[in-house]
C-alpha positions in Angstrom: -12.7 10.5 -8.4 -9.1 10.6 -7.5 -9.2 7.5 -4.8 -11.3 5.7 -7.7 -8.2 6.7 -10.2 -5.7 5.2 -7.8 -7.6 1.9 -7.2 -7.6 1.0 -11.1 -4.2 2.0 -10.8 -3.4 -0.5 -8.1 -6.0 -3.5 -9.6 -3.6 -3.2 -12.7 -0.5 -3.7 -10.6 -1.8 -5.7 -7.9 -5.1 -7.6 -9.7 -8.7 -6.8 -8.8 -9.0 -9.7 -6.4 -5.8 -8.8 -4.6 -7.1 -5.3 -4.1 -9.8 -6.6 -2.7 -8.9 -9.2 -0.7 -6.2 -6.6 0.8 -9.1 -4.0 1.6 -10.7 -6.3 3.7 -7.7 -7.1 5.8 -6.7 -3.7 6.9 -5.6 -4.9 10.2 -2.6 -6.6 8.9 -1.8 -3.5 6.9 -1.8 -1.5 10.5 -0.1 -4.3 12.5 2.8 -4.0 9.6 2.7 0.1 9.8 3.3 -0.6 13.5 5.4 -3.4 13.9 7.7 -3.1 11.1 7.6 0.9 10.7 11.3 0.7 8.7 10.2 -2.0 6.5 7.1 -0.2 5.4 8.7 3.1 4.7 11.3 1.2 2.6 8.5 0.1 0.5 6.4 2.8 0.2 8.9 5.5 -0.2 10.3 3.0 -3.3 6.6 2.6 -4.9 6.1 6.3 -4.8 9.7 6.6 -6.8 8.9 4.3 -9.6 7.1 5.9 -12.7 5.7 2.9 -15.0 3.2 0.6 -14.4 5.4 -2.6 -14.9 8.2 -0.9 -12.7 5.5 -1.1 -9.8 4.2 -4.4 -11.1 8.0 -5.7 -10.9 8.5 -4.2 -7.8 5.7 -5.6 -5.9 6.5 -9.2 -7.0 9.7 -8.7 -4.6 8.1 -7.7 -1.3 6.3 -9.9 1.0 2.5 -10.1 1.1 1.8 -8.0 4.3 3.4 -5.4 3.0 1.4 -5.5 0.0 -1.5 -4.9 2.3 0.2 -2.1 4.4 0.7 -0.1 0.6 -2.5 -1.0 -1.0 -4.8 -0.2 2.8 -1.9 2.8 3.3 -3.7 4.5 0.2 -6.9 3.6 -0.3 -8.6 2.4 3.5 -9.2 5.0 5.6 -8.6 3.4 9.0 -5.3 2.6 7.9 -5.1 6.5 6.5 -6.2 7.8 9.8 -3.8 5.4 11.9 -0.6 6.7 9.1 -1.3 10.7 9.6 -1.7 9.9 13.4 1.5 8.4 13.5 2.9 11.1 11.4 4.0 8.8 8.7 4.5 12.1 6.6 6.8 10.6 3.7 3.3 9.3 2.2 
């Protein structure tokens, strides 16, 4: 119920089709996590601090569209999950 929560959640700020277009590329997501580990954090650790919807809307219309991906797959794929807590991305 919670995962299906933060989907909507993301389809509002992201848009449906982005969502799922994103899911489907989880790779990039991962080869972001890996290869720009600094760049990911910076993101994600800003996302988590914003509070409104259109904060997080704003937001995401400054970052580039890999690390789109690498948030949206970061929270709701579970390869990319796995492949986060192995690397002990713990400020998720």
């Amino acid at each position: 119920m919670l995962n299906r929560q933060l989907q909507n959640a993301l389809e509002e700020i992201f848009s449906i089709k982005f969502v799922a277009d994103a899911l489907k590329q989880h790779t990039v997501a991962d080869n972001v996590i890996l290869d720009r580990p600094n760049d990911f954090k910076k993101a994600i650790l800003k996302f988590g601090k914003l509070n409104y919807r259109e904060e997080h809307a704003e937001y995401v219309q400054n970052i580039d569209t890999d690390l789109k991906i690498a948030l949206i797959c970061s929270l709701l794929n579970n390869d990319t999950r796995t492949l986060v807590s192995e690397l002990g991305l713990n400020y998720l």
